[in-house]
N, C-alpha and C positions, 0 to 999 in steps of 0.2 A: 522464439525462445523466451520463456520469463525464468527470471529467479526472484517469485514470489510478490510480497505484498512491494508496490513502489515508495519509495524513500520515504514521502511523506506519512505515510500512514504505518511504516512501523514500529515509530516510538509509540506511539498512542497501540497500537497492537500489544506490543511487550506492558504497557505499562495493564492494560488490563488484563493479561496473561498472568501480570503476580501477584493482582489485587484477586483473581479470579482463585489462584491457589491457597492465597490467606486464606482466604473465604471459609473455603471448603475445608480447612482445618479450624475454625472457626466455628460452623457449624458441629464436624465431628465434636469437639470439643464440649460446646453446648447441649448437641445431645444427648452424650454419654455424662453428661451431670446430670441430665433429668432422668436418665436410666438411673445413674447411682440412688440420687432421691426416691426414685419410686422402687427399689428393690430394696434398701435398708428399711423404707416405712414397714413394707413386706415382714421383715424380717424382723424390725422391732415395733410391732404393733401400737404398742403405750407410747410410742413418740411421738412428736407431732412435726410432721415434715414435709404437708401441702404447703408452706407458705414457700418453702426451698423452691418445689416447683411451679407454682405461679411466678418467683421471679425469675426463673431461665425464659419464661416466653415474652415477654417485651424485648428481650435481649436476642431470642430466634429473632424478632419482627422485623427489631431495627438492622440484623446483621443483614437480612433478606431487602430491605430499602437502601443499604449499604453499598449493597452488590450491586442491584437495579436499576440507583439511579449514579451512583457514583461522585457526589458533592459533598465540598465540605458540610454544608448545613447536615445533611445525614449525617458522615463521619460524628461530627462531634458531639450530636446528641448521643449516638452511640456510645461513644465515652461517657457523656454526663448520666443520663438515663443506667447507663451499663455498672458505671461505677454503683450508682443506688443499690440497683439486681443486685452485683455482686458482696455489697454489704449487708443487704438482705438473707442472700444465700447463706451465706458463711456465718451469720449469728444464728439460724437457725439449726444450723449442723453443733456450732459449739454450743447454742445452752441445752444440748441434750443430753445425753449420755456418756461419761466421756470413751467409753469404748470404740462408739463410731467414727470420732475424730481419730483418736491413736490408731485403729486399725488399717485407715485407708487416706492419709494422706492429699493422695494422688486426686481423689474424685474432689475434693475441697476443690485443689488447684484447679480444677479444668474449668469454671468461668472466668477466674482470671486469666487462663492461657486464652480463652476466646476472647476477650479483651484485649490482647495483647496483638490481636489479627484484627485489627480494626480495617487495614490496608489501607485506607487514606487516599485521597487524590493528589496531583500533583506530580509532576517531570523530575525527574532527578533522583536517585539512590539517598541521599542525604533527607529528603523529604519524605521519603516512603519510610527510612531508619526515626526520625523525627514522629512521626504518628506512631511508629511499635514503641517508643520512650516513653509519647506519651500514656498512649494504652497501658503499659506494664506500670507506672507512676502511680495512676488511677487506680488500676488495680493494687499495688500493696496498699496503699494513701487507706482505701476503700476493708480492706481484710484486716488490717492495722488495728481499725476501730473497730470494726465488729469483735475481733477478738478479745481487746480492751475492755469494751462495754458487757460481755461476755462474763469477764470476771478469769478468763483462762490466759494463762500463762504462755508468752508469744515466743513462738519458733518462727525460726528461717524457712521461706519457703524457698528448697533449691531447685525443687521440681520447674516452677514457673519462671526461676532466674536463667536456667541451664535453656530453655524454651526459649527465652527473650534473644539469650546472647548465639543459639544456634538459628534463628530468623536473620538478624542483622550479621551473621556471617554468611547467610545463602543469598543474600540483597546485596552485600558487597562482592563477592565472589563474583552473581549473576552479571553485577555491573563493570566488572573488570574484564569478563568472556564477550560483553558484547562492546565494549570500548575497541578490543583488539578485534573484534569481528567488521566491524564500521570502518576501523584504519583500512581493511582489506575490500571492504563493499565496490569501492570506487571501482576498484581493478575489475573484480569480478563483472560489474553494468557495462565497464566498458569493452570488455570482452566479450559477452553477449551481443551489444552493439554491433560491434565490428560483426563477429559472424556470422548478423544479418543484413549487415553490408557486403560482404565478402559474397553473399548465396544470389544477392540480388543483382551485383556487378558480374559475377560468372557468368548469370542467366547472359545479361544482355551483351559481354564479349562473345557469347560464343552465338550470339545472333549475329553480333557487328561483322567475326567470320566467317561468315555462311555467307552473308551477303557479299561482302568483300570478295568472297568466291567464285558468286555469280554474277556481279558486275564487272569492277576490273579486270580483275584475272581472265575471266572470259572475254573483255573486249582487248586485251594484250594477246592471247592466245590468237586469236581469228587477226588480229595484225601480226601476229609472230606467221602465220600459217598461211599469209595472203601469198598471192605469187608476184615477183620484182613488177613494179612501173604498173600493177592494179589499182586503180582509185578507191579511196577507203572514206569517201565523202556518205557512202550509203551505211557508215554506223556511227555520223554526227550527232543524230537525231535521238537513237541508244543510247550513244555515250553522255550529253547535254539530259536527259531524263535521267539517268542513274545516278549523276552529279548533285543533281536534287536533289535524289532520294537522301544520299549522303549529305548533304549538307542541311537538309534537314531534319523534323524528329521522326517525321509518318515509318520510317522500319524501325522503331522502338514499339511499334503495337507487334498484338502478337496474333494479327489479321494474316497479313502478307509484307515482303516489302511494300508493294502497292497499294497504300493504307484505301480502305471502300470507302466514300464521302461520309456515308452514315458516322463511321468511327470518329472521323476528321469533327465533324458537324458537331457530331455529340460533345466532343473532348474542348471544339471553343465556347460550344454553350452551358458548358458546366461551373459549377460556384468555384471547382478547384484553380481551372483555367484565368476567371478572372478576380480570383484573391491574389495569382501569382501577379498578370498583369499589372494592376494596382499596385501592387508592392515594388515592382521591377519601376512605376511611375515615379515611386516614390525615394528614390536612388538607391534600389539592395538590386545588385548581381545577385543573381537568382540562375542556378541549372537545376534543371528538369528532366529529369529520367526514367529511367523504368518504361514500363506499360500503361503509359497517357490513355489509350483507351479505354481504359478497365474502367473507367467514370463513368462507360454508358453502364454496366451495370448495376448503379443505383439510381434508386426511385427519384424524384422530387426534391425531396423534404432531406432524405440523407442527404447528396448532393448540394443541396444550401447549406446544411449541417457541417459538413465539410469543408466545404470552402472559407467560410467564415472561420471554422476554427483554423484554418490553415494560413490564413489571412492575419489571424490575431495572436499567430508561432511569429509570423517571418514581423510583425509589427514588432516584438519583442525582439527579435534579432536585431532590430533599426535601431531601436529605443534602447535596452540594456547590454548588449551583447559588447559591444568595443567594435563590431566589426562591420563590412557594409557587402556579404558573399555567404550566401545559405546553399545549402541544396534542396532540391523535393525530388525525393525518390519514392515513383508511385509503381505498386507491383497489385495484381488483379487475382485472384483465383476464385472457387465456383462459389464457397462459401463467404469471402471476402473482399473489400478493399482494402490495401495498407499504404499509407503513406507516410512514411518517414522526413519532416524536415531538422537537419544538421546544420549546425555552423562550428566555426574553431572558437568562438570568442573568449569571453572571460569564466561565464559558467558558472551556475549559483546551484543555494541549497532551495530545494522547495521549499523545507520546514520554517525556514529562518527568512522566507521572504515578507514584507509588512503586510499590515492590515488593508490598504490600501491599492496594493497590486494584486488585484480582481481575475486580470484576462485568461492567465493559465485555469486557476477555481471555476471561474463563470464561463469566460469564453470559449476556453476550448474541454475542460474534462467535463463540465456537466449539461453543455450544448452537446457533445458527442454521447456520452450518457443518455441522452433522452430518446436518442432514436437507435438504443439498442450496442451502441458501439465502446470500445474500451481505448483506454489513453495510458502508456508509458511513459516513463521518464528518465534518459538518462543523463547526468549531468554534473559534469566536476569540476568547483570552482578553478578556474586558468586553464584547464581543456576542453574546454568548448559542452555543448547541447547538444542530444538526439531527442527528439520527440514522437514516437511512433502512432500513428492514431487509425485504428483498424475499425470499418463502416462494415455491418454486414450489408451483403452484396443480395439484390434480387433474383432469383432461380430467370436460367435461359430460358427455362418452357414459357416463363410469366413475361418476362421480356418480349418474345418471339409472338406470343398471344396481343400481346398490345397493340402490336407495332401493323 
């Protein structure tokens, strides 16, 4: 089960979701100025109103470099560059006619409403309100003078005021819905969690009573059913082998109780098997669950891939967690591997982890990345880590052809 993009990556998600919306009113904004320019030229022939629209396109350029590359260096030549345009535009509108001014307001406004969607980079509601301040500054600062220089007598523009203040009410708004949505995130991750802890513990109780079925139960049964003063020496050997099985992991495959050597064989020679060992070397209680076998299903290169990043979860449990007791629960199916390791520890943010703690970035999401695979993360400061990490798994046919 996912619920969407993982923690780290949804502030940087939203924040280009509303740089992406500026934008595009932005643009609208910009085009429908160069429509107004080229259909009053239309319309009043003797005017001269090419220069209006050669300065809407440096300002298409940079909104389009704005969007693309998303830095401040862009941002703010946008502004500087923009603000010119827009002083540009607007003395050409005013030393014409003055009919075209009085009649349509509205088309004046719309480079500096494009201005005012500068979107800006940068984390925080306060920073994103910060760049449309600046934007809308630039632009009156910028229309001020034009009109000034113009020789025409200055009006308030409310058009672009009302514009300004309904932007930084949708940027606060947005950031107040997801403030309260984040309070609530934690629950929801850990919720999912669980329910795929919950599918994967079901699986393997109702193997542990199947078996339980057919070993005890069965060797209690044929001792309940013997007849008085029969010797029961000939089901030691039974009983002493099912003991095993039980006491060991080999009925956690989903072979037989009697795991084949092949599985056994595969499951110690894999990276998974000895990231755990190593780690258990290195003093972390470590349980191991699920379907251990399911490791013969990858190749090589997954299987190193794997281990390694599973090796460099439980090093982080040793190292950051408060605690010295993980689990790895490994579950198989045809299209994958997943292994999940847990601990209760202390629990952190990804986003807010330093510059210098690597292993989760390098070690384990972009080592499993490389060969195909995907990495979860669940984790809330004082209750502990899940980290799911799902390897696609090699087809049986291709398996069975090798072998």
């Amino acid at each position: 089960m996912t619920l969407g993009l993982p923690s780290h990556l949804a502030p940087q998600s939203i924040n280009r979701s509303y740089a992406k919306a500026i934008h595009v009113v932005g643009f609208s904004s910009l085009i429908g100025s160069l429509l107004a320019a080229i259909a009053f030229q239309a319309a009043e022939p003797d005017d001269v109103l090419w220069p209006a629209m050669i300065a809407v396109l440096p300002l298409l350029a940079l909104l389009w470099l704005d969007d693309r590359r998303r830095s401040s260096f862009y941002a703010a030549s946008y502004l500087i560059v923009g603000a010119a345009c827009v002083y540009w535009y607007i003395l050409t509108f005013y030393s014409q006619t003055e009919p075209i001014v009085s009649s349509d307001a509205f088309s004046i406004a719309l480079p500096k409403i494009a201005l005012v969607m500068v979107g800006g980079v940068g984390r925080g509601v306060s920073v994103r309100i910060a760049w449309c301040v600046a934007g809308y500054a630039a632009a009156e600062i910028a229309s001020t003078l034009a009109i000034l220089q113009s020789g025409r007598h200055y009006e308030f523009d409310a058009t672009t005021l009302l514009t300004f203040v309904a932007t930084v009410a949708i940027l606060s708004l947005a950031h107040l819905s997801r403030r309260r949505s984040r309070l609530s995130q934690p629950l929801l991750y850990r919720a999912a969690r669980d329910e795929q802890l919950a599918a994967m513990r079901s699986r393997i109780e109702l193997k542990a009573a199947a078996l339980m079925h057919d070993t005890v139960l069965s060797h209690l049964a044929a001792i309940a059913g013997a007849a008085p003063g029969t010797p029961i020496g000939s089901l030691r050997d039974p009983i002493e082998r099912d003991l095993q099985i039980l006491i060991g992991e080999e009925w956690l495959s989903d072979e037989s109780p009697e795991v084949d050597s092949r599985s056994r064989t595969d499951w110690q020679q894999s990276g998974l098997f000895s990231a755990i060992q190593e780690s258990r070397a290195m003093g972390l209680d470590i349980e191991s669950t699920g379907d251990l076998s399911a490791v013969s299903r990858l190749d090589r290169e997954a299987s190193t891939a794997l281990g390694l990043a599973v090796k460099q979860c439980l090093v982080n449990v040793l190292r950051h967690s408060g605690t010295d007791r993980a689990e790895v629960a490994v579950y198989g199916s045809e299209a994958e591997v997943s292994v999940m390791v847990i601990d209760s520890g202390r629990g952190f943010s990804e986003a807010e982890t330093g510059a210098d703690r690597l292993g989760l970035r390098n070690s384990v999401r972009r080592r499993i990345e490389s060969v195909g695979g995907a990495v979860q993360v669940w984790s809330t400061p004082g209750r502990g880590t899940s980290i799911m990490i799902r390897v696609p798994a090699v087809r049986a046919s291709l398996i069975e052809g090798g072998s």
